[in-house]
C-alpha positions in Angstrom: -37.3 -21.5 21.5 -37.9 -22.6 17.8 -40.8 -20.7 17.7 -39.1 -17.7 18.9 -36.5 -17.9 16.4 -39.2 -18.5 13.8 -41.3 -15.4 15.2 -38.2 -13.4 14.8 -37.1 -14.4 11.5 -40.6 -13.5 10.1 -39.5 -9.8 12.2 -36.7 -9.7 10.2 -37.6 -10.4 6.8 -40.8 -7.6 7.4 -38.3 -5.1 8.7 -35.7 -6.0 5.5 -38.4 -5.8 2.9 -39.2 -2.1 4.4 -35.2 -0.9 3.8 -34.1 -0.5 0.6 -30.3 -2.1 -0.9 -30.8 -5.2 0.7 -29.6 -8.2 -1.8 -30.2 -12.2 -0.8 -27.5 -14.4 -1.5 -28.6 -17.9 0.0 -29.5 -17.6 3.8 -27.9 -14.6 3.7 -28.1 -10.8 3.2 -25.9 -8.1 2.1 -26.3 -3.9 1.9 -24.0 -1.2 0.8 -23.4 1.5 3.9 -24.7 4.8 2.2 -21.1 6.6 1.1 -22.1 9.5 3.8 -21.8 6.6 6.7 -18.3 5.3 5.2 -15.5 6.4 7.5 -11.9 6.5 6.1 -11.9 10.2 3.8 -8.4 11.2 3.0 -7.3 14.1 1.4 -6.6 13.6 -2.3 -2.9 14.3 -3.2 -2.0 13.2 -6.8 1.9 12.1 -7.3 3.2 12.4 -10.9 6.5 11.2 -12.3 8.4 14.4 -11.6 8.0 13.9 -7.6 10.1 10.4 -8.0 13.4 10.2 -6.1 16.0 8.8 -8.5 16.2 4.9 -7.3 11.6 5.5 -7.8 12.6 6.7 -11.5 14.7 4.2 -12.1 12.6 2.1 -11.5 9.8 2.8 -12.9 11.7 3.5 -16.5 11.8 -0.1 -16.3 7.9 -0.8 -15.1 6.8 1.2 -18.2 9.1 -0.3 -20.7 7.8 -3.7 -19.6 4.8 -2.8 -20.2 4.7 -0.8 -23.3 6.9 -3.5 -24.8 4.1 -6.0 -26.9 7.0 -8.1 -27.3 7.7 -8.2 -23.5 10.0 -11.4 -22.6 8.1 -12.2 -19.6 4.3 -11.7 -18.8 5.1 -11.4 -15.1 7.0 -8.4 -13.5 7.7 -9.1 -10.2 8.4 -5.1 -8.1 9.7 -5.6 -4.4 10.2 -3.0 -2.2 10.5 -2.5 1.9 8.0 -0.4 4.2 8.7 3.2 3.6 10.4 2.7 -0.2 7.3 4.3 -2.1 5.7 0.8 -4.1 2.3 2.4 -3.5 3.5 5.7 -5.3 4.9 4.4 -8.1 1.6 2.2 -8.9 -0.6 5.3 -8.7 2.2 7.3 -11.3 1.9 4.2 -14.0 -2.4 4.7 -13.2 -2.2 8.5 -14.0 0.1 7.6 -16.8 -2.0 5.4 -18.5 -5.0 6.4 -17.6 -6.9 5.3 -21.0 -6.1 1.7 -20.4 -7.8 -0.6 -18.7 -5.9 -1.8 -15.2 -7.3 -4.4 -12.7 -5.8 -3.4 -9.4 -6.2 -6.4 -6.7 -4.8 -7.9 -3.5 -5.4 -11.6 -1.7 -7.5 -10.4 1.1 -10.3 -8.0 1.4 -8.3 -6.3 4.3 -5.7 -5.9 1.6 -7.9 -4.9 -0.6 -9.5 -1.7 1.3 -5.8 -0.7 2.1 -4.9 -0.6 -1.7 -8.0 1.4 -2.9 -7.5 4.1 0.3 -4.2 4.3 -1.1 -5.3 4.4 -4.6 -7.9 6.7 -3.7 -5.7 9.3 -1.5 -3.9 9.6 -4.7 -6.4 10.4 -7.1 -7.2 7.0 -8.4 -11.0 6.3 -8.6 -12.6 2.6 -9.0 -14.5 2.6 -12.5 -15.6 -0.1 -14.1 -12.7 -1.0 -16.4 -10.2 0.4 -13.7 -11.4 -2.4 -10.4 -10.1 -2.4 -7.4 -11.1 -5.8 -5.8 -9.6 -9.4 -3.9 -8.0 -11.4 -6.5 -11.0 -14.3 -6.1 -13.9 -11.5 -6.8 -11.7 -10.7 -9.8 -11.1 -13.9 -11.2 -13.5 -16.6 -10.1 -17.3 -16.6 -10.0 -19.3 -18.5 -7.9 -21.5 -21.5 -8.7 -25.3 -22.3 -8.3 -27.3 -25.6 -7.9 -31.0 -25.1 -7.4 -30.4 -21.8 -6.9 -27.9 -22.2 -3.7 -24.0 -21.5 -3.8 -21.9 -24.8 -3.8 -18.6 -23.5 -5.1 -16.2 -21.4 -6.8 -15.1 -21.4 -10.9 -12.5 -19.4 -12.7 -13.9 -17.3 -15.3 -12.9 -18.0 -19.2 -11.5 -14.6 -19.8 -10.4 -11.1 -18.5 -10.5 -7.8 -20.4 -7.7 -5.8 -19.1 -4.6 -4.5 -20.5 -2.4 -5.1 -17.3 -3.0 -6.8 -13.7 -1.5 -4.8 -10.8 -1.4 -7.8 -7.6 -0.7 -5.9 -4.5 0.8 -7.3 -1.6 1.8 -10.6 -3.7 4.3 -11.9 -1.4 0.6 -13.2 0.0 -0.5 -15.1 -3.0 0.0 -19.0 -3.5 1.1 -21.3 -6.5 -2.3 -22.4 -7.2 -3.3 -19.0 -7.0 -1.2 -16.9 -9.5 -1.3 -20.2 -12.1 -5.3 -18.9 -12.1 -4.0 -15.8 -13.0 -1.7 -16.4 -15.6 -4.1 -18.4 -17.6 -5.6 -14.9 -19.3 -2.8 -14.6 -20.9 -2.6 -10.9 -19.2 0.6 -8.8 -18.3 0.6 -9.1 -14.7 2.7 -6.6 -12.1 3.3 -8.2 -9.2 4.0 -5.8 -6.0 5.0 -6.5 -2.6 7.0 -6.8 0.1 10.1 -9.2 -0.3 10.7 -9.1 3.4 7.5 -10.0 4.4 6.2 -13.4 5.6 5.9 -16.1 2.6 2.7 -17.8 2.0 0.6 -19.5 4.1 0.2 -22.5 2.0 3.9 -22.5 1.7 6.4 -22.5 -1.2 8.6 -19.5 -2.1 6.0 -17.2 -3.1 6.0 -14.5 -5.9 8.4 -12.3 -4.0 11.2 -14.5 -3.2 13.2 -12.9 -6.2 11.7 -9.7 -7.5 13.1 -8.8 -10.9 13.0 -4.9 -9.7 13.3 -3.7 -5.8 13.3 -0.6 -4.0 15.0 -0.4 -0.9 15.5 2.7 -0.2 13.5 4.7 2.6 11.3 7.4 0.4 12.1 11.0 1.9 8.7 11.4 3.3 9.0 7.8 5.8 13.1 9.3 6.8 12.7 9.7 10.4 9.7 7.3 10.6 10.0 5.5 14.1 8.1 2.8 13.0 10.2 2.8 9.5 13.5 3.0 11.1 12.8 0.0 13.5 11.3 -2.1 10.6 14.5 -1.6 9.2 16.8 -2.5 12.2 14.9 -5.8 12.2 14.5 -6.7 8.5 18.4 -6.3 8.6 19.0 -8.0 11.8 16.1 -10.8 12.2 15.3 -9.4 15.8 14.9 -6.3 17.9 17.6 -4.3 19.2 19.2 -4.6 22.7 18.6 -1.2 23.0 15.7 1.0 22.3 14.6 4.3 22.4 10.9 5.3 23.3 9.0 8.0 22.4 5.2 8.2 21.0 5.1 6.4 18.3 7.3 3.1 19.2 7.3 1.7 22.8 8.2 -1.9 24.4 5.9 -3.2 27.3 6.6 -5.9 29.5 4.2 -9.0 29.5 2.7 -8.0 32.9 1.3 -4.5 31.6 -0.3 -6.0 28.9 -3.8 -6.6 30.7 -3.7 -3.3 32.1 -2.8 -1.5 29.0 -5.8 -3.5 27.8 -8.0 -2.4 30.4 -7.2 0.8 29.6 -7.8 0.6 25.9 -10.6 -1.1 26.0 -13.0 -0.7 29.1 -13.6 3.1 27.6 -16.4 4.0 24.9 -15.7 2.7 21.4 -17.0 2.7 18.0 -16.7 0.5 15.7 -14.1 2.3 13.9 -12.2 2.9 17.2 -11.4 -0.9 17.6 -11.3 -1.0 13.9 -7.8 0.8 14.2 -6.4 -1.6 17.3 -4.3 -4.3 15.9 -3.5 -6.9 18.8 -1.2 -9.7 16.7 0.8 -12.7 17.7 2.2 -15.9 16.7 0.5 -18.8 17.2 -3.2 -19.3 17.2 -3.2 -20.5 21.2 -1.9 -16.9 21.7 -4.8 -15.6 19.6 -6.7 -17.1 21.6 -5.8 -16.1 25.2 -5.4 -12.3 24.2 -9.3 -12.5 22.5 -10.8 -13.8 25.7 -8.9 -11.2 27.5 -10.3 -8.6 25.5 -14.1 -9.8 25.3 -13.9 -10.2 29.2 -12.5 -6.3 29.5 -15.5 -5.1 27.0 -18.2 -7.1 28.5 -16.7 -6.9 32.0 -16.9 -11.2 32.8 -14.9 -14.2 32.8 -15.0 -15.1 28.8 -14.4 -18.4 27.5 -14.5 -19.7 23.8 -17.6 -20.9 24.8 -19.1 -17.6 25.5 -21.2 -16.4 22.4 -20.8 -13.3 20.3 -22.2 -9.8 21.9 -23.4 -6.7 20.3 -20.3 -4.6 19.4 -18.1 -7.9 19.7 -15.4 -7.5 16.9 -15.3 -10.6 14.7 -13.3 -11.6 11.5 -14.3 -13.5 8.4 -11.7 -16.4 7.9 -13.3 -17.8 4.2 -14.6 -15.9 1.5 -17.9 -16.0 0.4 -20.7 -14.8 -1.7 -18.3 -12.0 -3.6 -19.2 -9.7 -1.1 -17.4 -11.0 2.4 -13.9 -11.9 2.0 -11.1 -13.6 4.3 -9.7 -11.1 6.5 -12.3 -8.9 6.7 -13.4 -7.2 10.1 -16.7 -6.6 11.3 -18.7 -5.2 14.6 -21.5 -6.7 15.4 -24.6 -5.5 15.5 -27.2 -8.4 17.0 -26.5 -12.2 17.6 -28.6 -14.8 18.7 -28.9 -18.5 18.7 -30.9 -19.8 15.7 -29.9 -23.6 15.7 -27.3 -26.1 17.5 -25.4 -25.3 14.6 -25.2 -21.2 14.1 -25.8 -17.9 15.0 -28.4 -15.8 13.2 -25.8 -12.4 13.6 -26.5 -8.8 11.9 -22.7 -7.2 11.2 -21.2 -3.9 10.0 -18.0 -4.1 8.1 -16.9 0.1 8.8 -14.0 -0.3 6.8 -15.8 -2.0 3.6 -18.8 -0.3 3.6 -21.1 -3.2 4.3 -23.8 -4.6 6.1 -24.7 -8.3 6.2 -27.5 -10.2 8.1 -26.6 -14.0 7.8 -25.9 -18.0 9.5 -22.8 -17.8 11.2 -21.1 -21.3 12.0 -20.9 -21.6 15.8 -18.4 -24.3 15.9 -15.7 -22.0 13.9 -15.6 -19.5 17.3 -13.1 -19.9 19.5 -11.5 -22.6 17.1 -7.1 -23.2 16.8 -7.8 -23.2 13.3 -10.2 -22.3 10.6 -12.8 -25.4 9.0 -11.2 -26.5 6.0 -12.3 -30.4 5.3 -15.6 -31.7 4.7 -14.1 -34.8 7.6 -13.6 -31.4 10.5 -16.9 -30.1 9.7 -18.8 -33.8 9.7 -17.5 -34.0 13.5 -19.8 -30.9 14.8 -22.6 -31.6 12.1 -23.2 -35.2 11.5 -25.7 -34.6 9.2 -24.0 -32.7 7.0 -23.6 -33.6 3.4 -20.4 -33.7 1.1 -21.9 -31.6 -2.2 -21.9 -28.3 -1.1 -20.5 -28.5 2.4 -18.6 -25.0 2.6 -21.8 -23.6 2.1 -24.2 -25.7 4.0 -21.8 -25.0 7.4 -22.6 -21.0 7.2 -20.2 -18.0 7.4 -16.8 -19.0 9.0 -15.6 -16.3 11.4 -14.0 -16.0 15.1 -13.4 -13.1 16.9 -11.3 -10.6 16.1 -9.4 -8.4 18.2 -6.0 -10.5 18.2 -5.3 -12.0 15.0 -1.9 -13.9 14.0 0.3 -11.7 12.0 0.0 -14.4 9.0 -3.9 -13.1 9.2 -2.9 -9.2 9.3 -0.7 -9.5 6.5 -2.2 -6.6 4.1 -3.4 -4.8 6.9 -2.6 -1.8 8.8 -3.5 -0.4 12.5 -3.1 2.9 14.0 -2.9 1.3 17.4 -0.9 -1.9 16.9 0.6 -4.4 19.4 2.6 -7.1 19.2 2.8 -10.0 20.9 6.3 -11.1 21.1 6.7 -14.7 21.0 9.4 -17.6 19.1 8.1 -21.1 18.3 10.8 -23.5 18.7 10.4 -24.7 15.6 11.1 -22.2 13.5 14.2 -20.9 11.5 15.7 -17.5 11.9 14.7 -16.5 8.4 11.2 -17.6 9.4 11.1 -15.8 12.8 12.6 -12.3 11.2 10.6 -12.4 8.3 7.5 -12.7 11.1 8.8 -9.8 13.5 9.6 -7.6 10.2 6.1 -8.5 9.0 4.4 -7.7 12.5 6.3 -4.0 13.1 5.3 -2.7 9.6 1.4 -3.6 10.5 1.1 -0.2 12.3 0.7 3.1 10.6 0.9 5.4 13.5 1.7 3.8 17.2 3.4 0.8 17.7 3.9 -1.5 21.4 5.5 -4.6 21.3 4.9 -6.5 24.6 8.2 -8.2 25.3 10.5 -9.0 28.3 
């Protein structure tokens, strides 16, 4: 077997030196998907200042004195607003508005990320290199080398931007946004002040906005999906009575394999699965709906024993190398055994655009929760050593057809279900900021499976 693995490594690295774009970071590889094989095109429609409702105006009269103020009282502006209320169109007004000055648009995961610069895009904002649109880590920190190998992360000593735009901040920690602050930057913080708080607790940066928009913007009125986002951000649970039609509908536990079956036992690309959202609760649930899912796509009993497949969907669940960022998914392409410790696996990000060849860490599928202490990892690799260890353990990723809706925070699905379930041990305050947070995942369909 180690010679086969050895044989086939010397395969690959002959058929990578023939390609060109391929980049080595480490043990691993990375390549940009030509633009003509990226997927999500949207029709470009730019929004100016005159198309604001009057509560969007208001609004942003305040934004842009903020800003334009050099005597400004605060360096942080913190903008709330619900689903539907039109935060993404007023941060694409202040881009065309200023568009000499330099703005770093960013978000906490890469998922979040791609969503932003669609959106950014859709309107007429381009990427350029003083106007990035990037993860907050990519933006901020850089990584650091020892002999030439990765063994952590730094913050860089300084930023040249006129203004920081944080997207979906309600996702961003202490630590975090104190990184931030120290360039002494004017930062706009935007997001969602009903959504879920952060996972590493504390209040998080939209507990209080200083400015909120709460009214529905005219072109989400009407919005199934909008409208029941609403009824539970205001009520902390679903109504006792709904109405179905195509774009909202409620499924009992029972159907849920079938529907499924159904969804997934037909021909998909990577993009099709791409824009399914399963999401739950709790990682046990996670769990249960990803073997589920595998066994449907690969018709077999699946356990979290069962390796990765071509065309298996999997999610990254650490950053690393700049390029792969928590939250990203992928499909992958080719996955084999290359130690007792990883995967040698070739995978396609659709949605970002990228292609990576690398050591993915066979103990982190099929895992509760993700490998965060030198003390977790030591348990399935004895040998490993301290210096260096987030690096020496490989890429961290699980499958990813179900994630938790803590996970798909940022992120958006056509085709999204959710898995209705209450811990005991959670407040109300908790629970409806969790089933607010799950509804406005989907962009198009929604089905929550619930009794």
């Amino acid at each position: 077997m180690e010679m086969k693995n050895e044989e086939l490594d010397k395969a690959d690295q002959v058929e990578e030196s023939m390609q060109n774009g391929w980049v080595a970071e480490g043990r691993h590889r990375f390549r940009r998907v030509p633009v003509a094989e990226q997927h999500y095109k949207r029709d470009i429609k730019v929004v100016t200042r005159k198309d604001l409702s009057t509560d969007q105006e208001d609004v942003y009269g305040q934004i842009k004195r903020w800003f334009d103020d050099e005597n400004r009282a605060t360096e942080v502006l913190r903008f709330g607003g619900y689903a539907g209320t039109g935060k993404s169109t007023l941060i694409s007004v202040l881009a065309h508005e200023y568009k000499d000055r330099s703005i770093a648009f960013c978000a906490f995961t890469g998922k979040a990320t791609n969503v932003l610069k669609q959106k950014l895009e859709a309107a007429g904002v381009r990427e350029t290199p003083y106007r990035p649109i990037s993860t907050v880590h990519r933006l901020i920190y850089q990584p650091v080398f020892i002999k030439g190998s990765p063994v952590g992360w730094k913050l860089l000593e300084a930023l040249d931007y006129d203004l920081i735009i944080v997207d979906e901040a309600s996702m961003i920690d202490g630590d975090l946004f104190a990184d931030l602050r120290s360039f002494d930057i004017p930062i706009l913080a935007v997001g969602d002040h009903g959504q879920l708080t952060p996972v590493g607790g504390g209040a998080g940066l939209m507990k209080d906005p200083d400015l909120t928009l709460e009214k529905i913007h005219r072109q989400a009125e009407g919005n199934p999906v909008i409208l029941l986002a609403q009824y539970v951000r205001e009520a902390g649970a679903l109504p006792d009575r709904y109405v179905r039609d195509e774009h909202v509908n409620f499924l009992h536990p029972n159907a849920f394999p079938d529907r499924m079956q159904e969804l997934y036992s037909r021909p998909l690309t990577p993009r099709d699965i791409s824009d399914i959202g399963v999401l739950c609760y709790t990682n046990k649930k996670r769990m249960m709906a990803n073997n589920l899912i595998r066994g449907i796509r690969f018709k077999e009993n699946v356990t979290v024993n069962t390796p990765p497949r071509e065309e298996d969907q999997v999610i990254c669940l650490r950053n690393a190398h700049g390029l792969v960022f928590n939250g990203m998914r992928g499909s992958i392409v080719s996955s084999r055994p290359e130690s007792d410790h990883f995967y040698r696996t070739h995978v396609i990000f659709t949605e970002d655009a990228l292609e990576m060849k690398g050591q993915l860490c066979m103990h982190q599928f099929g895992r509760e929760k993700t490998i965060s202490t030198y003390e977790d990892a030591k348990q399935h690799m004895p040998e490993l050593r301290e210096r260096g260890w987030t690096f020496s353990i490989g890429l961290l990723f699980d499958y990813g057809y179900c994630l938790t809706v803590h996970k798909a925070q940022g992120s958006s699905f056509k085709d999204t279900f959710v898995l209705y379930e209450r811990p005991y041990n959670i407040t109300n305050e908790e629970f409806g900021r969790w089933l607010y947070t799950a509804v406005t995942r989907s962009s198009d369909k929604l089905t929550v499976v619930t009794r």
